[in-house]
C-alpha positions in Angstrom: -50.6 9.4 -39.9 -51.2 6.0 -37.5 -48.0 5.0 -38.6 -46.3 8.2 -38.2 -47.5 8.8 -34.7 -46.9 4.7 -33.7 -43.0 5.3 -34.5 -43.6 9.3 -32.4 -45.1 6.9 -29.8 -42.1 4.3 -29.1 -39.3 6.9 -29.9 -41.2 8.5 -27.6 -41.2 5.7 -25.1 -37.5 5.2 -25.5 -36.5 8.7 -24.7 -38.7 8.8 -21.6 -37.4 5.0 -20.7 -33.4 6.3 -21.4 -34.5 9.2 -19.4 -35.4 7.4 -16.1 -32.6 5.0 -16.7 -30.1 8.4 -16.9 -32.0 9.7 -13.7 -32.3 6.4 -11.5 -28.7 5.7 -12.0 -27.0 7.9 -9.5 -22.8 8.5 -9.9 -21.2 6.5 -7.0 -20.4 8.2 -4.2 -16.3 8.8 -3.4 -16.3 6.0 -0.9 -18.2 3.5 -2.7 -15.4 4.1 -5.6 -12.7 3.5 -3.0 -14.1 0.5 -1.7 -14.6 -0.8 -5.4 -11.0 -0.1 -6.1 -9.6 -1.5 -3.0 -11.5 -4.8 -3.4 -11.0 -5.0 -7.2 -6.9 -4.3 -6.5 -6.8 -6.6 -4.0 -8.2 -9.8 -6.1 -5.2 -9.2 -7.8 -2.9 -12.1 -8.3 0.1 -10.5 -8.7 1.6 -6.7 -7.9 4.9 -5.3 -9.3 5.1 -2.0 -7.2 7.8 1.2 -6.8 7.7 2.1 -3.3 9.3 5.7 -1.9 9.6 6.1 1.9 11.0 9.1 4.1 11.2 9.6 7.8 12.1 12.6 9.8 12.7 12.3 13.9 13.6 15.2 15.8 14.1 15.8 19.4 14.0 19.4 19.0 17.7 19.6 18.8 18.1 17.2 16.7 17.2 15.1 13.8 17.9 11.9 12.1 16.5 11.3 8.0 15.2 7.9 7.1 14.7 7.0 3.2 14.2 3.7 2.0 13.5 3.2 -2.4 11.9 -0.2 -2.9 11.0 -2.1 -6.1 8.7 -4.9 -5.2 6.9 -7.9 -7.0 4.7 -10.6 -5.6 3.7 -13.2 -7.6 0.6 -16.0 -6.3 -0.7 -13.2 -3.8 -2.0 -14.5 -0.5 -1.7 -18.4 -2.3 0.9 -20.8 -0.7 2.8 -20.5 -3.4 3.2 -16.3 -3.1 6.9 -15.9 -4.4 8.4 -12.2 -3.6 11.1 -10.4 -4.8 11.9 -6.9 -3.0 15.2 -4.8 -3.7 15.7 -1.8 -0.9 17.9 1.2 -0.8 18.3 2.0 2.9 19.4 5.3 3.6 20.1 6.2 7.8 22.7 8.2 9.3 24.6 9.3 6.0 24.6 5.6 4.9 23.1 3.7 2.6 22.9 -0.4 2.0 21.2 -2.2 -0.6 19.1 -5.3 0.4 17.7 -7.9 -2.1 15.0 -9.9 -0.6 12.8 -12.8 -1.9 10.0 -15.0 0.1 9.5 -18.5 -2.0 8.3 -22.0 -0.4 8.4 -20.7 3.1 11.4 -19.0 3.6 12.5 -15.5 3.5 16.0 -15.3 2.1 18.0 -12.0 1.8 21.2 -11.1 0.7 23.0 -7.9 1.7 26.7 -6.3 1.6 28.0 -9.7 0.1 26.1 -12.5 2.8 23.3 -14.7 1.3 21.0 -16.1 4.5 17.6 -17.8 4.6 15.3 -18.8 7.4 11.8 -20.1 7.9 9.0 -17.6 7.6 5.2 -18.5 7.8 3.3 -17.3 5.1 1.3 -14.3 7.4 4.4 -13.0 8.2 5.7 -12.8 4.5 2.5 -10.7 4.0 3.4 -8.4 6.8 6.4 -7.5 4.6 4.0 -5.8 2.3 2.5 -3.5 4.8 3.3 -0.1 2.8 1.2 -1.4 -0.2 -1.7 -2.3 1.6 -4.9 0.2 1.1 -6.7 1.2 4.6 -10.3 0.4 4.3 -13.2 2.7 3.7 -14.2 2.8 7.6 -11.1 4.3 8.6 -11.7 7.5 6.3 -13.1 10.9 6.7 -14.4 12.7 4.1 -13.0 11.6 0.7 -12.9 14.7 -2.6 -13.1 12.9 -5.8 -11.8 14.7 -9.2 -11.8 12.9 -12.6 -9.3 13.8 -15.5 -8.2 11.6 -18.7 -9.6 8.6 -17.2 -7.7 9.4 -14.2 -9.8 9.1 -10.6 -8.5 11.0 -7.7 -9.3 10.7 -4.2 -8.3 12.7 -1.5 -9.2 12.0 2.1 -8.2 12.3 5.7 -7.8 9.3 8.3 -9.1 8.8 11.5 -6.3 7.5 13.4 -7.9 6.0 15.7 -9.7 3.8 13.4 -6.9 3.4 11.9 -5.1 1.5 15.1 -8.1 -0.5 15.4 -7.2 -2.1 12.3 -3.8 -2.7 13.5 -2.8 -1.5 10.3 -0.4 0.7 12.0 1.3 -2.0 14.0 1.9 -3.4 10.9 3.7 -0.1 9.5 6.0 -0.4 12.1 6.2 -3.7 12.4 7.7 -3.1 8.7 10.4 -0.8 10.1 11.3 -3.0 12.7 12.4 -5.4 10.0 14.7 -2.7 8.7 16.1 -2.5 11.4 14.6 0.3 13.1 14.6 -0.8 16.5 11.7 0.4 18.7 9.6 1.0 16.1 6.6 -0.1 17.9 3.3 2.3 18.1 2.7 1.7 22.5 4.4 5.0 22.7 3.2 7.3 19.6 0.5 10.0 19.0 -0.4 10.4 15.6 -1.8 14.5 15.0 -2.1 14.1 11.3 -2.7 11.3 9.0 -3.5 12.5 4.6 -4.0 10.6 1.8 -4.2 10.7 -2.1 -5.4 7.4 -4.5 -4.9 7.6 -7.7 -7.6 4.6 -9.7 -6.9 4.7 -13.6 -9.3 4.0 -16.5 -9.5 0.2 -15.6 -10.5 0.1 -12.0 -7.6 -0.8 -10.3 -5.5 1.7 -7.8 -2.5 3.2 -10.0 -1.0 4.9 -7.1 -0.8 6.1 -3.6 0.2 8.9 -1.4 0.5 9.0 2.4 1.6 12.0 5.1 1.9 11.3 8.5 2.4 13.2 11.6 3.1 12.5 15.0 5.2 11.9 18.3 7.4 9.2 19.7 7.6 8.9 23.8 10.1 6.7 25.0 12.0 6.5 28.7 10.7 10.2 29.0 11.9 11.4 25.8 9.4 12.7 23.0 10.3 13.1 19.5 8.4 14.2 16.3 8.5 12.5 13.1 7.1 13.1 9.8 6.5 9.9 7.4 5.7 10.2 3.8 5.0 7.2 1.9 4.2 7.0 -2.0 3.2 3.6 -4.1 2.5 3.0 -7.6 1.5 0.1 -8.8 3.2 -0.8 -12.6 0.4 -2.4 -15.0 -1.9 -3.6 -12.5 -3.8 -6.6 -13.8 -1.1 -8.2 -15.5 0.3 -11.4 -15.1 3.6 -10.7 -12.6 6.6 -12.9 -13.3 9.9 -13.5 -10.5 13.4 -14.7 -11.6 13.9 -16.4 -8.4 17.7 -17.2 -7.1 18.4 -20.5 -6.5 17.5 -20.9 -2.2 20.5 -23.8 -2.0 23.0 -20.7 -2.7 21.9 -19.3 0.9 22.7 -20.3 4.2 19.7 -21.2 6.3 20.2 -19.0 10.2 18.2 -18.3 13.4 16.4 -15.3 12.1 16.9 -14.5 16.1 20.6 -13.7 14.9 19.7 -10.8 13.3 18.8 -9.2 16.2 
């Protein structure tokens, strides 16, 4: 019987120890999981990443579509020795060009509708490039739903704007479609009335993909126009090791970058 109720006695004490170990650990709240993802994706060394983006301006009268289809890797991330290789379909006006891009040993070379150039680019810059893929931080978000499926994490939240611009991270947005050769891309003149988001985290931790939906105005020289911005990222085996073929830089000719107006 003193055996019997020594064993009832520590089963007993493991139940009621499992029990206040189930009840003292509380489920994370949705932006501590963000914040875990973000961090965790960015001490990534390496990202190999589709990205989709579409643009709509209107004056009211008119309108002009804006698409751009990019496959990007970056290899050494935020290291001196961060290679890139980025391949863009551009499509404006009713025409589209296809620009291959790489950034190794401090210069960004590019080669488009048969011309190979280089030139000099620090290595901040070079990190500018990847402006779509970058995750706004936690601050910036308002309430965040959380679902769970198959392994599958997914948040939902909205962004305060104005947060957002206090990162700068929208400067650098822009700044991103400057290089395409969106000119006046800058965000002095813009309103921003809407700004969505979906993150997708998979089984592992890291951010699979990434949804963004943007709304706003444009007010330049007196004239407004709307645009609408949709920008989707996913990220292809994230936490593997990411390999670039890169072309040999001697086959480009080094310019001014200031030539490319």
């Amino acid at each position: 019987m003193k055996t019997r109720n020594r064993v009832l006695a520590v089963l007993l004490a493991c139940l009621l120890a499992f029990g206040l170990t189930a009840c003292g650990s509380k489920e994370q709240a949705p932006e501590e999981v963000y914040a875990a993802a973000v961090a965790k994706t960015n001490e990534l060394s390496g990202l190999d990443a589709n990205l989709d983006m579409t643009m709509t301006m209107s004056d009211g009268t008119e309108s002009m579509d804006i698409a751009m289809a990019a496959v990007m890797k970056i290899q050494d991330m935020n290291k001196d020795t961060m290679a890139m290789d980025m391949k863009m379909d551009i499509s404006l006006m009713g025409m589209t060009m296809t620009m291959q891009t790489y950034y190794t040993d401090g210069y960004y070379l590019m080669e488009s509708m048969g011309q190979k150039v280089k030139y000099a680019m620090p290595l901040d810059e070079a990190m500018g490039q990847t402006a779509m893929l970058q995750e706004i931080g936690a601050e910036a978000l308002g309430e965040i739903e959380m679902s769970e499926a198959d392994g599958i994490t997914t948040l939902s939240f909205e962004v305060d704007t104005a947060k957002l611009l206090e990162e700068g991270m929208m400067e650098e947005y822009m700044g991103m479609l400057e290089n395409l050769g969106l000119s006046g891309m800058d965000d002095s003149g813009m309103t921003y009335n809407s700004l969505n988001g979906t993150v997708t985290i998979n089984k592992d931790g890291y951010i699979a993909s990434n949804a963004m939906q943007m709304s706003g105005s444009i007010e330049e020289s007196g004239q407004k126009m709307d645009f609408t911005m949709d920008i989707n990222v996913t990220y292809n085996n994230p936490g593997q090791d990411v390999t670039i073929d890169l072309p040999n830089a001697d086959d480009f000719m080094e310019i001014d970058p200031s030539m490319l107006g």
